[in-house]
N, C-alpha and C positions, 0 to 999 in steps of 0.2 A: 876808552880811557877812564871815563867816569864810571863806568859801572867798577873798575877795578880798583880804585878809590874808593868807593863805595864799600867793597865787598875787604878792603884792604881796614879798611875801619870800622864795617864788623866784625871782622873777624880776629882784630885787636881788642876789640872789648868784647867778646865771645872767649877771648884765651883768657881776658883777666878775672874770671868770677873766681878767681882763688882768693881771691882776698875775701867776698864777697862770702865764698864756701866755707871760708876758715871763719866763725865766730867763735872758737875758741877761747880766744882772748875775751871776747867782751862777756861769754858767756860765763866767765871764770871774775866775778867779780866780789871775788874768796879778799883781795885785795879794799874792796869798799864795802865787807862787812867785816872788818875787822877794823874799824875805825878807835881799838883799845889806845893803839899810840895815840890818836888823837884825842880819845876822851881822857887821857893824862897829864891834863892842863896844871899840873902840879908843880912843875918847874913854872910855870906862868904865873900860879899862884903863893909862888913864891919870891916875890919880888924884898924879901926882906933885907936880905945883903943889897942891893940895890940901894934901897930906902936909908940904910944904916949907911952906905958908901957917902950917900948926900948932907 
């Protein structure tokens, strides 16, 4: 019964290297070189209506 436990639990983590296979995703980090929204602190640096509201 142990060995079938065993062999039940590798062979659960033997099925799951798809996520593992899929780097797709991370390899695709088209998303954290485009940091343009974020280097458009422009709305931040404009805090003037703010400033004027107070």
């Amino acid at each position: 019964p142990v060995d079938d436990v065993v062999k039940a639990e590798v062979t659960e983590k033997a099925e799951k290297p798809a996520k593992a296979e899929k780097p797709a995703k991370a390899e695709k980090p088209a998303k954290a070189e485009k940091p343009a929204k974020a280097e458009k602190p422009a709305k931040a640096e404009k805090p003037t209506k703010a400033e004027k509201s107070e």
